[in-house]
N, C-alpha and C positions, 0 to 999 in steps of 0.2 A: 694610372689605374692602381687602385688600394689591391695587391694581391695576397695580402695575409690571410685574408676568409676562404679565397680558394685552396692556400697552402693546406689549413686547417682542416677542412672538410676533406681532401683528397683520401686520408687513412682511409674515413669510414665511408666516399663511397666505391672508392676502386675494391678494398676489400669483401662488400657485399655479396652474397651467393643468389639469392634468390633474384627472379626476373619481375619484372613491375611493369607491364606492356603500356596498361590506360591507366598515366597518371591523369589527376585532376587535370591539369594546363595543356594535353594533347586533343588536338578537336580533329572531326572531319568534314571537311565541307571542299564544297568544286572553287579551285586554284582560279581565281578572277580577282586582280588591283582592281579597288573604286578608285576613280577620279572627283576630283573635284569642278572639273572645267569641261563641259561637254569636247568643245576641238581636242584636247589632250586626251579624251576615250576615243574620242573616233580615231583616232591617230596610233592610238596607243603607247601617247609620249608621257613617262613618266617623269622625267628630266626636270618640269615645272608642279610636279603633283607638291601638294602640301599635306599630301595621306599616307606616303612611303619615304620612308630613311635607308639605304642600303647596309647591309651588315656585311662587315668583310673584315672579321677579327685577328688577330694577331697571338703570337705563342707567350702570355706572360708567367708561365710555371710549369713546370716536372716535376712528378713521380715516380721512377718506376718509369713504365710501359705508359704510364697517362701524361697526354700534353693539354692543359686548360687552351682552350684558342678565348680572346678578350677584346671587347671594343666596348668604352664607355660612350655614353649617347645620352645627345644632351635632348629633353623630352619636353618638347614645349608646353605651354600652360593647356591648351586647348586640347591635347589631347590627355590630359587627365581627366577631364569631362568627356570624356567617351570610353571607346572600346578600343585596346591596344591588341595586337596580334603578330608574331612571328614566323614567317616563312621559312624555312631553311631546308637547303639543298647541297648535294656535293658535300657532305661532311667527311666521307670515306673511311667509319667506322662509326661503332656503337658511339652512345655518345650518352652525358648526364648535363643536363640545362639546366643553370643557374640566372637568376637575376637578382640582381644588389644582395647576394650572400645567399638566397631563397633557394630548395629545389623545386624547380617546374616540373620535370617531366625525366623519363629515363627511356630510351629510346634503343635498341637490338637493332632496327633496323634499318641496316647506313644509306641503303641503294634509295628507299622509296620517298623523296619529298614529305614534306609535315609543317603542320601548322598549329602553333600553340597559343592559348590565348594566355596572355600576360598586362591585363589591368588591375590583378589585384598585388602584383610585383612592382610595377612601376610608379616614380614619383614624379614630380615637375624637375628641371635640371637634372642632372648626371645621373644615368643608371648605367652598371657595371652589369654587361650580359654577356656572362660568358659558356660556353661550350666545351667542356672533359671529354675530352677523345680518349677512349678506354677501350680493351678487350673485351671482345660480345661472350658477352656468358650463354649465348646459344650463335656458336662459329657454323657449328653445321647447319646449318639453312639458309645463310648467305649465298648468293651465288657470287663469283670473285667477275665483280664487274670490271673494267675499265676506268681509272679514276681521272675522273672530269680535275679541273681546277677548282683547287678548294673551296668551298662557299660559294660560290659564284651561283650568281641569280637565288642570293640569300636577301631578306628584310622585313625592316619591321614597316606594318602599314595601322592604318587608325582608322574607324570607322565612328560616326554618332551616334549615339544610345539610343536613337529610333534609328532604325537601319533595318540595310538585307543581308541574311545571315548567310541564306542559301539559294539554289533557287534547282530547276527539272525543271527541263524544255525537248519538244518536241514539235514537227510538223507532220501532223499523220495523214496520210490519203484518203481520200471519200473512198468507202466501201465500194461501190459501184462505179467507181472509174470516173464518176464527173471529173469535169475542170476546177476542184477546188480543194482546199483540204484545212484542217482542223488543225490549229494552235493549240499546242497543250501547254502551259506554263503554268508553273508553280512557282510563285516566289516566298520565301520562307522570312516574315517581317520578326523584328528582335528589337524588345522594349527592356533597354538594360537597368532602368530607372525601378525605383523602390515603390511606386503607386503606376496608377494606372496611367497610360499614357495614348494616342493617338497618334499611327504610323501610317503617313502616308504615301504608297509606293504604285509603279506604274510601270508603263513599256511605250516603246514605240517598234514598229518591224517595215523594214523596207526591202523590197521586192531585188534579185540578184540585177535585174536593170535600174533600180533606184529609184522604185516607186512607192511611196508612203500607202504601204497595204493595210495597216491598224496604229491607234493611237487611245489608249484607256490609262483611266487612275483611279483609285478606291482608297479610301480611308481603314483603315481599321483600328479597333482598339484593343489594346494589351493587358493582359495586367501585370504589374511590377515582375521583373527580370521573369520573361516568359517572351514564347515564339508563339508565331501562328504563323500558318499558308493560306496566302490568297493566289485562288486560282482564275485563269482568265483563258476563254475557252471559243475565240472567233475564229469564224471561217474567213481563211485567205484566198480569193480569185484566184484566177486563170496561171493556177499552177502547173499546168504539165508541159510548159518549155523548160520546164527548173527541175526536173529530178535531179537526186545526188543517183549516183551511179559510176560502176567502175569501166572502166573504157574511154572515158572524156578525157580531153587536155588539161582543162583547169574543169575541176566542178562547180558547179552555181552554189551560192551561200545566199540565206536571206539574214541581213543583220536586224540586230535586237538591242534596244538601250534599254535596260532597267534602270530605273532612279526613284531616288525620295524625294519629298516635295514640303517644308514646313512654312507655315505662312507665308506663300507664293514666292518662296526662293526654295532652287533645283539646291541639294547637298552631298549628292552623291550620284554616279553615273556607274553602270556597270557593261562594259560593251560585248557581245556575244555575236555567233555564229551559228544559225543551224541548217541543215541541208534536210529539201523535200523529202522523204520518203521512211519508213519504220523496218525495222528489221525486229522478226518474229517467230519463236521458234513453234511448229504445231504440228501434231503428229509425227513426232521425233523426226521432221525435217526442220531444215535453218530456209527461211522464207522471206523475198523482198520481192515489193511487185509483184505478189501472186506466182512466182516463180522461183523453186529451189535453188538456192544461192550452189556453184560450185565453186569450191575454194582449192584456189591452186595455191599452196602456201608455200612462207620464203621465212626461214630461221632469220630475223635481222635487231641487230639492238642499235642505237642511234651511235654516230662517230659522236665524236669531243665538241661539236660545233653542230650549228643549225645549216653553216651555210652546206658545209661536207655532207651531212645527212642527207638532204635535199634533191644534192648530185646523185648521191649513192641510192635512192629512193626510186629515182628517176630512173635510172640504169634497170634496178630492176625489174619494174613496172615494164620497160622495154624489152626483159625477157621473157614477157608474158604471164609472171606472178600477179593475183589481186587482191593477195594478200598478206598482210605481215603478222608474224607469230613472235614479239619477240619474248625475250627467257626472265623478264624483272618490268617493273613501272618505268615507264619514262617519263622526261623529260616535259613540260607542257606543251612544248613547240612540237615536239615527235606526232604528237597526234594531230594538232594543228596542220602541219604538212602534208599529211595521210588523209585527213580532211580534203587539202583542196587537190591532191592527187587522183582523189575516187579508189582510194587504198582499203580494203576493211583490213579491222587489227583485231587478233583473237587480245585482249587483256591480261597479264599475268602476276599473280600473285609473290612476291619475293620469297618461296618458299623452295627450295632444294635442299635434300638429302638423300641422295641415291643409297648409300650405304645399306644393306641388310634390306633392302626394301621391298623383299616377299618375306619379312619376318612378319608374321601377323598377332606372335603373342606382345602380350600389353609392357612396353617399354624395348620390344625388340627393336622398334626404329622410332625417329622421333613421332613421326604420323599418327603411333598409337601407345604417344606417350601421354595421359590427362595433364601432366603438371604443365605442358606448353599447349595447351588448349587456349588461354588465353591471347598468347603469343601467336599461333594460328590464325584466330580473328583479328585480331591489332593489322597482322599484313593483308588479311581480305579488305577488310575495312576500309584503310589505308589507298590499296589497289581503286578499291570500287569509286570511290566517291570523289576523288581525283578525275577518273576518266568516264565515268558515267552516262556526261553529256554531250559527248563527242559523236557525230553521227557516222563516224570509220569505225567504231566498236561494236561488233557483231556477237560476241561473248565473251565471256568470261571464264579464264583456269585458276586454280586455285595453288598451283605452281607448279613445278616440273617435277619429272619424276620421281617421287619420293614416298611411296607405297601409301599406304590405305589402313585405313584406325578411327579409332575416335575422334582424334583431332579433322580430320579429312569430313564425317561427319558432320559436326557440329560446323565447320567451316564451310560446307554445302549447303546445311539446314537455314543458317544465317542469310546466306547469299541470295537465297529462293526466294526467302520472304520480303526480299526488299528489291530486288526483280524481277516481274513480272512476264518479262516477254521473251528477255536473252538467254539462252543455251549457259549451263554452269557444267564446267568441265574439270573431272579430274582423271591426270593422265593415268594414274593406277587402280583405277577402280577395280578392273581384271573381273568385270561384270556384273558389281556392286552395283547396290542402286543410286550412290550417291554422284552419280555425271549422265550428263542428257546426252550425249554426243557420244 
């Protein structure tokens, strides 16, 4: 790896002062590998995918306090004709993204997973993507998590220029209690090409005994580098042996295959999970099944491992918690387990600063400091769209306790509008109007 570019740029970006939360090359969308091979979704083996590369870079320069971490990656031809994308996890500090000398993105926030788009970074053969591990120009809002092994469950994955960007799923219950209940799907199609194009995407859903309950696909057209949602809105049978709910051993899931389809070849699979039932918040109660959720809650952030978690999960669910609160974003598998545990998880935003936090004049605490306004939303954001689709996520906090401002605010206002049903909490309101709970 050529490291003189990185040597070069270190001056100017370790020395910078101001924060850059949403650069251009940070996106948000729900943490889902396409596959290429339906048995490798259902499986969930990536091992043969031809759409993920793993990143697990190496230390090739010092600064100072900053280490570049660097892995050149060799970028086949095929995915230069699409959409490139970066994963990364476990960094364990702020961090500045580089690809082949380029700046991507600038990142404060170590703890919460991220995804950046990088097609217009990458070329065919060798690209040098490497990662500056730097001091966070806002320390105080980190929570000092536990550091996983570096990178790990880091990568880059590729998508076609007719693809799913995104997608919001749901299984809601007939109002009146029948036997059956309502698909809600959204799948968000992305035409990355310069003219118009035709995207065609679809589903299949099978019942948690393995019964083929729905199977649809729709065309739609794009026009050059632009999204649209196609929503698909059937009723699923004889659902009430399948609620999700807390108290089971294993919960019931109904899986879900998204995919695209271009002259009768499948190109992409996306495999999913949803569980029966909606959680809603009405008349400042939190509501499932027509009945007031009571949440016995359990302070818990995931161990180093999935398999650890799982034990430790278990344990507590056995001392009658059905609920986990933990203090940052986790993990993708954290919620996945909570999933089939029958666990609801309140959501939280990577935001602490206890400090001074009944100061309420403007810059007493960072809460109701404007200049990290931006930086507030970056970790909502961040938080939301990650675990959004998870049917253990009962609400959402906007982080711990770190008093009340503007930033709190606008980080609430944000939240609302793009939530519709789930409770948005914040823990210092101190009877502000900005948290339901």
């Amino acid at each position: 790896m050529n490291i003189k570019p990185f040597i070069l740029l270190f001056a100017g970006l370790v020395s910078a002062h101001s924060v850059s939360a949403q650069e251009a090359g940070k996106i948000y969308r729900s943490e889902v590998l396409p596959y290429n091979l339906r048995q490798d979704a259902d499986t969930r083996n990536s091992s043969n995918s031809e759409h993920a590369i793993i990143y697990s870079p190496k230390a090739v320069a010092m600064e100072g306090s900053s280490v570049a971490m660097g892995q050149s990656i060799d970028i086949p031809y095929v995915w230069t004709d699409g959409n490139v994308y970066l994963h990364l996890e476990n960094v364990g500090t702020a961090y500045t993204l580089l690809v082949n000398g380029k700046k991507v993105a600038e990142v404060e926030d170590s703890i919460t997973p991220s995804e950046f788009a990088l097609t217009p970074y990458i070329r065919e053969g060798a690209n040098e993507v490497v990662v500056i591990m730097r001091k966070s120009r806002t320390p105080q809002l980190n929570f000092q998590a536990p550091v996983r092994e570096a990178f790990d469950n880091s990568y880059l994955y590729y998508q076609n220029k007719r693809s799913i960007r995104d997608y919001e799923i749901a299984l809601i219950p007939d109002t009146l209690g029948r036997n059956f209940a309502m698909l809600d799907l959204k799948i968000v199609a992305q035409n990355a090409y310069n003219y118009d194009e035709t995207v065609t995407v679809g589903y299949d859903i099978y019942s948690p005994a393995g019964k083929l309950q729905e199977f649809n696909i729709t065309d739609i057209t794009l026009r050059g580098r632009s999204t649209d949602t196609v929503r698909f809105t059937p009723f699923i049978y004889n659902t009430a042996a399948f609620k999700w709910q807390p108290g089971v051993k294993d919960a019931p899931f109904y899986k879900v295959m998204l995919f695209t389809r271009r002259k009768g070849a499948y190109k992409e699979y996306m495999p999913l999970k949803v569980g029966f039932g909606k959680t809603e918040f009405k008349d400042g109660r939190l509501m499932r099944w027509g009945k007031e959720l009571q949440l016995k809650k359990k302070v818990y952030n995931s161990a180093k491992d999935a398999k650890t978690t799982l034990t430790e999960l278990r344990a507590i669910k056995r001392q009658g918690y059905n609920t986990i609160t933990p203090d940052y974003p986790q993990p993708v598998w954290f919620y996945e387990q909570c999933d089939r545990l029958g666990l609801y998880v309140i959501d939280k935003a990577n935001i602490h600063c206890p400090d001074r936090r009944d100061d309420r004049t403007v810059g007493g605490t960072p809460s109701n400091d404007p200049s990290l306004a931006g930086e507030y939303l970056e970790r909502v954001k961040s938080m939301y769209y990650r675990s959004r689709n998870f049917t253990c996520v009962v609400a959402f906090s906007l982080g711990g306790q770190s008093g009340n401002g503007y930033n709190m605010y606008k980080a609430y206002q944000w939240l609302k509008s793009v939530e519709k049903h789930r409770p948005v909490i914040c823990e210092d309101a101190a009877g502000e109007w900005n948290t339901d709970l």
